[in-house]
C-alpha positions as MATLAB code, in Angstrom:
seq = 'XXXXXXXXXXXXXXXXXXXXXXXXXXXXXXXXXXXXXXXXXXXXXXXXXXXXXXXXXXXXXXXXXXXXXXXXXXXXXXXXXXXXXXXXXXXXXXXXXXXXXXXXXXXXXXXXXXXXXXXXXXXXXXXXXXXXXXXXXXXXXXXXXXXXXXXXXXXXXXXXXXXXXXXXXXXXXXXXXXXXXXXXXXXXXXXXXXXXXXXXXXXXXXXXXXXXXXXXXXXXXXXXXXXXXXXXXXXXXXXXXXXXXXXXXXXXXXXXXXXXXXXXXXXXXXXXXXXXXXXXXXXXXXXXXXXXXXXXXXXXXXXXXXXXXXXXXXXXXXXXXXXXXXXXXXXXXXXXXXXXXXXXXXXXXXXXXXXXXXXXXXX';
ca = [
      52.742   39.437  159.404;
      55.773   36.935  161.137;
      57.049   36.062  157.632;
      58.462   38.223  155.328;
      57.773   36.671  152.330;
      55.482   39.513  150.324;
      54.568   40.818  147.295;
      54.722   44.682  146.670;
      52.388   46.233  144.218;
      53.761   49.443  143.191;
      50.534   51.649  142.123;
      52.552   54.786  140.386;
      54.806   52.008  138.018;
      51.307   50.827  137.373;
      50.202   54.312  136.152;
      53.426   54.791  134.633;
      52.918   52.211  132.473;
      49.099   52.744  131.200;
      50.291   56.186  129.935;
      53.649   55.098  128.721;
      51.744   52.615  126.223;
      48.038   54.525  125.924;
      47.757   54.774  122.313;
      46.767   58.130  120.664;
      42.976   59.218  120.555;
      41.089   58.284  119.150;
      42.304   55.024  119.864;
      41.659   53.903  123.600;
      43.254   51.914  125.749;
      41.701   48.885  127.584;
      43.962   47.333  130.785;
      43.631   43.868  130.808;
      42.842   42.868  134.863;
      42.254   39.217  133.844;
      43.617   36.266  136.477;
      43.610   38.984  139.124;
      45.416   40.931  137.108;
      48.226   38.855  136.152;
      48.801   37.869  140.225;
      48.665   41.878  140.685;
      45.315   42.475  142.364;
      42.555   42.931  140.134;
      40.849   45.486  142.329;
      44.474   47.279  143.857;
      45.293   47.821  139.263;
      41.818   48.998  138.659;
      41.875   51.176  141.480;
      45.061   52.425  140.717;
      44.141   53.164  137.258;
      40.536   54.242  137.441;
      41.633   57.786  137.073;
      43.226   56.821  133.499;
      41.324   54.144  132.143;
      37.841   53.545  130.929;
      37.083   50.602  130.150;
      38.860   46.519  131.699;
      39.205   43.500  130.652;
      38.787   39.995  132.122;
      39.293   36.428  130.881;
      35.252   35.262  132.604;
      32.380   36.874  134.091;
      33.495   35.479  137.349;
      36.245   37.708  137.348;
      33.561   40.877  137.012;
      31.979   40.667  140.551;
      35.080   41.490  142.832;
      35.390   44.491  140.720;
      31.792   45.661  141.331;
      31.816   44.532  144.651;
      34.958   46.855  145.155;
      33.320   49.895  143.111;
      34.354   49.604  140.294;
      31.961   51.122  137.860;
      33.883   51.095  134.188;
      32.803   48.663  131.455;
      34.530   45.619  131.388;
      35.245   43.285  128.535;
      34.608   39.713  128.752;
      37.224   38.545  126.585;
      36.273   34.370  126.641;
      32.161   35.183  126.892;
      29.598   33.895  128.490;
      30.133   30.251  129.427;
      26.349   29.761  129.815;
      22.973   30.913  129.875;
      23.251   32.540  133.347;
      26.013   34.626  132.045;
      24.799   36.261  129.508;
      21.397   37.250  131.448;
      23.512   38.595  134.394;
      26.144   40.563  132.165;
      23.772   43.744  131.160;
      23.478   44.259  134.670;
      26.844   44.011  135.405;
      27.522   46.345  132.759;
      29.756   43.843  131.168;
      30.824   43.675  127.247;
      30.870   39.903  126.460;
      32.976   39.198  123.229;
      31.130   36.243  121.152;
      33.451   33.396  119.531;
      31.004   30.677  118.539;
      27.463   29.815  117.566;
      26.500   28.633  121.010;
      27.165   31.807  122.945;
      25.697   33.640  119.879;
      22.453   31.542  120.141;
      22.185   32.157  123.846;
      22.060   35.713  123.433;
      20.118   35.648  120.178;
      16.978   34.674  122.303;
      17.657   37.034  125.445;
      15.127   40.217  124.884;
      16.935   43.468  123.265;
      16.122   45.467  126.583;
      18.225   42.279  128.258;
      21.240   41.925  125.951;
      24.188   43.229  126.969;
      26.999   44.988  124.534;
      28.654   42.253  122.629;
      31.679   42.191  120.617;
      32.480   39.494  117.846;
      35.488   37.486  117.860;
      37.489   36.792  114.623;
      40.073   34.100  113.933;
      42.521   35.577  111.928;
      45.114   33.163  111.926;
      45.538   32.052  115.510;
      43.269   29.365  115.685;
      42.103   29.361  119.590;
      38.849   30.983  119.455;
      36.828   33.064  116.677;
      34.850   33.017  113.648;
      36.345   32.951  110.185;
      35.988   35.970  108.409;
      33.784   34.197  105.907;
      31.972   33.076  108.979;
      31.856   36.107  110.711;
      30.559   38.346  107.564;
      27.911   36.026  107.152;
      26.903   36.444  110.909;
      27.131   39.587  110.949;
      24.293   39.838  108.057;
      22.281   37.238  109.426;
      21.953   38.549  113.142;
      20.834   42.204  112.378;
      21.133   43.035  115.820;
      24.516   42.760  116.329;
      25.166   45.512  114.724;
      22.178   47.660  115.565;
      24.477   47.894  119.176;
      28.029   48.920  119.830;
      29.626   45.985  117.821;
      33.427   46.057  117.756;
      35.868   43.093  115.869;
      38.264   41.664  117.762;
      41.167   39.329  116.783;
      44.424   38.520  118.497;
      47.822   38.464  116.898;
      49.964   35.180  117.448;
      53.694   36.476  116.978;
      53.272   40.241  118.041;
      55.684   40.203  120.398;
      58.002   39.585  117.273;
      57.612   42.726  115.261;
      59.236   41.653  112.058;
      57.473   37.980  111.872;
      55.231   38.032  108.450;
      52.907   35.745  110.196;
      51.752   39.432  111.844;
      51.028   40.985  108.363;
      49.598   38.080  107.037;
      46.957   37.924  110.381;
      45.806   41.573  109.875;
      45.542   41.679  105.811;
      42.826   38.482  106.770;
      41.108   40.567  109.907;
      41.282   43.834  107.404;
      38.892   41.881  104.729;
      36.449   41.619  107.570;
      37.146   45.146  108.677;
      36.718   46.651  105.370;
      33.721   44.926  104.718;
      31.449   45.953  107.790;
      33.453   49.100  108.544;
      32.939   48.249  112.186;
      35.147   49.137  115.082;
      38.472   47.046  115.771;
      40.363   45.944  118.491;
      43.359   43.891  117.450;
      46.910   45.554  119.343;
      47.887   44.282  122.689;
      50.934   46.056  124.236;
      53.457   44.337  122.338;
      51.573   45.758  118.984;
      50.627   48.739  120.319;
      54.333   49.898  121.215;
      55.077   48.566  117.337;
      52.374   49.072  115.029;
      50.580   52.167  115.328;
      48.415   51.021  112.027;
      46.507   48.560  114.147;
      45.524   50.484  116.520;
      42.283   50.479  115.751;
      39.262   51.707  118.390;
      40.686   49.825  120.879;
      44.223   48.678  122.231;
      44.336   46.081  124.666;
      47.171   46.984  127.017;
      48.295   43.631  129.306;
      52.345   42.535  130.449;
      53.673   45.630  129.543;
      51.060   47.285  132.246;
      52.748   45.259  134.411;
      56.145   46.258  133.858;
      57.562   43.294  132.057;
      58.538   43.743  128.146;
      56.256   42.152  125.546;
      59.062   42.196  122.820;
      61.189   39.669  122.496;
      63.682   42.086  121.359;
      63.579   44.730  123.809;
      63.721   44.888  127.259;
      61.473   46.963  130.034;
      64.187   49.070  130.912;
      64.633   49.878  126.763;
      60.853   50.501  126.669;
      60.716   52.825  129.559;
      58.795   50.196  131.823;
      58.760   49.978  135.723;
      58.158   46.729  137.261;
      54.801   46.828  139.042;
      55.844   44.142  141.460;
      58.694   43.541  143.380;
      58.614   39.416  145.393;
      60.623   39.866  148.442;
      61.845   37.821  151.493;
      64.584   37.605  154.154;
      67.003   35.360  155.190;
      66.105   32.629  157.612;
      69.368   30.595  158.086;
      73.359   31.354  157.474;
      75.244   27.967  156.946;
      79.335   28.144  156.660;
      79.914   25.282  153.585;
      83.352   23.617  153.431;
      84.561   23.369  149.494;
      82.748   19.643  148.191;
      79.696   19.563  150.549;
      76.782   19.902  148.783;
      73.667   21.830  149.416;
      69.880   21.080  149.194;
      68.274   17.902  147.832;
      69.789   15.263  145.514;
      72.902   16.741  146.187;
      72.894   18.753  143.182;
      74.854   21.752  144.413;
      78.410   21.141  145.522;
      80.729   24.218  146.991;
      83.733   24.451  145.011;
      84.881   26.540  147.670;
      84.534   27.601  151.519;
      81.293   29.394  150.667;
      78.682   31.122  152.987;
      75.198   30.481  152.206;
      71.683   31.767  153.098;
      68.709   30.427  152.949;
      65.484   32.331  152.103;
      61.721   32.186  153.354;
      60.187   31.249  149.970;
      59.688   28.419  147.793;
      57.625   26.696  145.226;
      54.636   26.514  147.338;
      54.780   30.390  146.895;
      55.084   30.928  143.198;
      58.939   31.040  143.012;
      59.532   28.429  140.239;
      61.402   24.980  141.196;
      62.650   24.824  137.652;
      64.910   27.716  138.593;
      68.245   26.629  138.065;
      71.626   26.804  140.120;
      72.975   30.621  139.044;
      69.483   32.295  138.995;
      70.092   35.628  140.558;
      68.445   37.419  143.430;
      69.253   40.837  144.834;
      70.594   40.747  148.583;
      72.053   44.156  150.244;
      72.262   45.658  146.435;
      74.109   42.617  145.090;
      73.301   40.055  143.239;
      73.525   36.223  144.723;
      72.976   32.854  142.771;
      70.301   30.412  143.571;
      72.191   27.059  144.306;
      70.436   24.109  144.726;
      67.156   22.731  144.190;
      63.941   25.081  144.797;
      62.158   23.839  148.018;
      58.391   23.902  149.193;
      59.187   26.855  151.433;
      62.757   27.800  151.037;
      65.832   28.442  148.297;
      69.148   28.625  148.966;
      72.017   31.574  147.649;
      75.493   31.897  147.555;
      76.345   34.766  149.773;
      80.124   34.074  149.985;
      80.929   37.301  148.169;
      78.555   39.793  149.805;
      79.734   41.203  153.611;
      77.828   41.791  156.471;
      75.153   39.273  155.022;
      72.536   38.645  158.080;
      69.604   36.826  159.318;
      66.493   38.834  158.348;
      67.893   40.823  155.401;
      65.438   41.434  152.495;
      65.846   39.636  148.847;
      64.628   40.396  145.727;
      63.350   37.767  143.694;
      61.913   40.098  141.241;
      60.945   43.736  140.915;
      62.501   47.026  141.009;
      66.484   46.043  141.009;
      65.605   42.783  138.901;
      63.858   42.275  136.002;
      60.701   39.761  136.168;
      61.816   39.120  132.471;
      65.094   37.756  133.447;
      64.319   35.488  136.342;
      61.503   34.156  133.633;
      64.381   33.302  131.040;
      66.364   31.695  133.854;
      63.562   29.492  134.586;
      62.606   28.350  131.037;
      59.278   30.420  130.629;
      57.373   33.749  130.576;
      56.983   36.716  133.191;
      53.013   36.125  132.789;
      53.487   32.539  134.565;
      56.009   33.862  137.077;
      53.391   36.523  138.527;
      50.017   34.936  137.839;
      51.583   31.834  140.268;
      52.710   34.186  143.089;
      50.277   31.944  145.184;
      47.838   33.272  147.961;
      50.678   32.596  150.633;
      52.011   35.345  149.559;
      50.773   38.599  150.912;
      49.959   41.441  148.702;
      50.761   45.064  149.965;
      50.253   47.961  148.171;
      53.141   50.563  148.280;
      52.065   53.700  149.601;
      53.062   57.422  147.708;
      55.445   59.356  148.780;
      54.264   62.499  150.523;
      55.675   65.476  150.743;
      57.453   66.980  153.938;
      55.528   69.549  154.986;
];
């Protein structure tokens, strides 16, 4: 590998993290491996976590293949369904769970054979209003299509505010799933990591554990460092070019950087094209030599440019930190006007992947 632009996955944070937020028993905790697990690796985080975990999830039943093809023999959840036919008569095999949101997919697998049909969950709208039955809806369903739950059935819903503990909007979503819960007295699966960390009463049979795996808070109140989180990913590259800037030149396009000093600068092997947002503003930080540096300048295809005036002994080749270990994903996210999901799920396929290898001991 010439360029140094990579991505290190960091497999112990990983497992750090699962057992950090694993909810008591008998609630269980699924890891949520959807969009290759949040730009992670969907086979590197279930391999890492196979030890710990029994059971995935994935957005589609596209996503289930690489994870067979790889070995990986847990259940996995389905958590958008089958999109056709074809899916739901290849997910038994697969050993797949597919959760059901509408009459369509419901139909599909209403006329598959018993011996054929796979485990299937139901999904409620309890207030969100993406995907789901009503709970009027659902009950009725659930007492029209006996065979739902003559198998492993389990309710799932999906909280709109949870990574805002105190919003009433939260309360108001789980009294509506509870009248459905109470009803049927079926299994539930209703906390992702956000309401897992802060709401042990819905923890249900199932937690579904997804950014905070990662290392990357899912309260807006809190940070990972204040939750005991370690980034899973650290997005690093080196320094391609060292450019002395008189005070008033500018740097970059438009012009829209201008030294107001003498002021050393570097520019860095990664850009846009990899993932690295161009919305980043002028005063984003990276980590050079155990500093911190400001972005300045507009975000190129392949390149960004940092203020290095104040670090010594800056050189060509050193390593920066986008993200990671010395600095949060979270904070480069709020920089750039968004979320640490979208700032690792767009790491593109540029961008080399390496898994970080344990330490062993000296012998």
């Amino acid at each position: 590998m010439s360029r140094q632009t990579r991505a290190i996955i960091h497999p112990q944070a990983l497992q750090h993290n699962f057992a950090r937020l694993q909810p008591s028993l008998p609630s269980r905790a699924i890891a949520v491996i959807k969009a290759d697990a949040y730009g992670h690796g969907a086979v590197t985080v279930a391999t890492a976590l196979s030890d710990l975990c029994t059971c995935f999830a994935v957005a589609i039943c596209d996503e289930v293949r690489p994870l067979r093809d790889a070995g990986i023999t847990q259940p996995v959840v389905v958590l958008e369904g089958p999109h056709d036919m074809q899916d739901c008569q290849m997910a038994k095999a697969s050993n797949s769970i597919l959760v059901v949101h509408n009459t369509v997919q419901l139909d599909w697998l209403t006329t598959l054979p018993a011996s054929q049909r796979p485990e299937v969950w139901l999904k409620v709208d309890s207030g969100m209003h993406r995907l789901g039955f009503s709970v009027d809806d659902a009950i009725a369903l659930l007492a029209s299509h006996e065979w739902l739950t003559e198998q492993p059935c389990v309710l799932v819903t999906h909280f709109a505010c949870a990574d805002e503990p105190d919003n009433p909007f939260n309360t108001a979503q789980f009294d509506a799933f509870n009248r459905i819960a109470a009803a049927t007295n079926l299994p539930v699966c209703v906390a992702n990591s956000a309401a897992t960390l802060t709401h042990p009463d819905q923890w249900g049979a199932w937690c579904r554990l997804g950014i905070g795996m990662y290392g990357a808070s899912p309260l807006a109140n809190k940070t990972a460092a204040q939750l005991e989180l370690q980034a899973a990913m650290t997005l690093q590259a080196e320094v391609i070019g060292l450019h002395n800037v008189k005070k008033g030149e500018s740097v970059g396009y438009s012009q829209s950087w201008k030294a107001p000093r003498d002021s050393v600068i570097a520019t860095v092997g990664i850009g846009y094209a990899d993932g690295y947002p161009r919305h980043c503003p002028t005063g984003t930080p990276v980590v050079i030599r155990g500093h911190r540096a400001p972005l300045v300048g507009r975000v190129s295809m392949d390149m960004i440019t940092i203020d290095v005036t104040d670090i010594p002994d800056v050189a060509l080749q050193d390593t920066v930190e986008l993200w990671g270990r010395q600095l949060p994903v979270d904070e480069v996210a709020q920089c750039a006007g968004t979320i640490s999901y979208e700032l690792t799920t767009r790491v593109s396929t540029r961008v080399p992947r390496t898994v970080e290898q344990a330490a062993r001991d000296n012998p």
